[in-house]
C-alpha positions in Angstrom: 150.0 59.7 -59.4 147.5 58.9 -57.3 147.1 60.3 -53.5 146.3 57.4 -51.1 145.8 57.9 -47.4 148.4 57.6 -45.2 146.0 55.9 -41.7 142.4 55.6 -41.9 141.6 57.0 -38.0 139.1 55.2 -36.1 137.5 55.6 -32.7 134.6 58.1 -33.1 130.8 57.3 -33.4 129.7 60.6 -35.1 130.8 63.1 -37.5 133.8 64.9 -36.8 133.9 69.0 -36.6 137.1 69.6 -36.0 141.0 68.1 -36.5 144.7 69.4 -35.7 147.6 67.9 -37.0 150.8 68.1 -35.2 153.3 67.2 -37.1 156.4 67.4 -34.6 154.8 65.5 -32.2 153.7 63.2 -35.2 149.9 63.5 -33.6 146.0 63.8 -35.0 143.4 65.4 -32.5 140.3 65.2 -34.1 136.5 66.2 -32.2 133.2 65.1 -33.2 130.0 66.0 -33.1 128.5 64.2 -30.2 131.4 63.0 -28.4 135.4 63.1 -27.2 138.5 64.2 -28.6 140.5 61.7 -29.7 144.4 61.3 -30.1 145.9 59.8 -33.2 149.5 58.8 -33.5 150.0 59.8 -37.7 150.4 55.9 -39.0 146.6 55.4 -37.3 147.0 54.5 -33.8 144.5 55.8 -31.2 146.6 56.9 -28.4 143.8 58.2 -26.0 140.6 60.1 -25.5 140.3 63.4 -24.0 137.7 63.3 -21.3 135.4 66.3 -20.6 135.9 68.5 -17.5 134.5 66.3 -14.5 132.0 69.2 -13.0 130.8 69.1 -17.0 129.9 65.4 -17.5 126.5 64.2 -18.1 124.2 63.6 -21.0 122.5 67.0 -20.4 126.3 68.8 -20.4 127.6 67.5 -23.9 130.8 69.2 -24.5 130.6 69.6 -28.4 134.3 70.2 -30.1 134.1 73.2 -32.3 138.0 74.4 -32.9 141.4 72.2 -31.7 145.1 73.5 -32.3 147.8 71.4 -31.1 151.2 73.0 -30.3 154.5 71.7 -30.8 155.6 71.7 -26.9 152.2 69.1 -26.5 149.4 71.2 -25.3 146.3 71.3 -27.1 143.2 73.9 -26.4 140.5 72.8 -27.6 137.3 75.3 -27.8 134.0 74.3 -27.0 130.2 74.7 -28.5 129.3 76.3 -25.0 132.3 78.8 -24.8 134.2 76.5 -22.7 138.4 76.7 -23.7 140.3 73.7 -22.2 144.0 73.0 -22.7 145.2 69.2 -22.1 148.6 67.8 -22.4 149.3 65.7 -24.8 149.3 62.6 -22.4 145.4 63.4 -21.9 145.6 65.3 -18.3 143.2 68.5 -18.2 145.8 71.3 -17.3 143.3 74.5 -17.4 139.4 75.6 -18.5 138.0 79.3 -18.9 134.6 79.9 -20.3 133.9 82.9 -22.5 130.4 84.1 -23.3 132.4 85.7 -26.7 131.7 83.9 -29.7 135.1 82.4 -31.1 135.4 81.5 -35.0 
């Protein structure tokens, strides 16, 4: 047997660097290289986009995605190029930030 894909994810314009899969909440978060995080539903729907931190935003601020985990009680922290930890609910609202000058792997 063969292994076919289950959804083919669309919605970002570069590379992606980083994904979570939660599979209780039946989600994808994915990152990419030079823009948002995205939210999948599992069959392929895009459910929404995570927007950066508002005091963040700008061309000279891009908030590149390194590392996402997703938990099963719908947060997700995502950890950021510059040091920069966010955690969003799953519905897309920014809940907390914290920047570290430590570098996370």
């Amino acid at each position: 047997d063969f292994a076919t894909p289950r959804a083919v994810l669309t919605g970002h314009d570069y590379e992606i660097t980083c994904a979570a899969i939660c599979a209780e909440l039946g989600l994808v978060i994915s990152g990419s290289k030079e823009g948002p995080c995205l939210i999948h539903s599992m069959n392929g729907d895009l459910l929404r986009t995570l927007e950066d931190p508002e005091q963040l935003q700008g061309p000279e601020n891009c908030l590149r995605p390194k590392l996402i985990q997703a938990s099963r009680e719908g947060h997700c922290v995502i950890y950021y190029e510059n040091g920069l930890f966010c955690v969003f609910s799953v519905n897309g609202r920014l809940q907390a930030t914290m920047e570290t000058d430590d570098k996370i792997r």
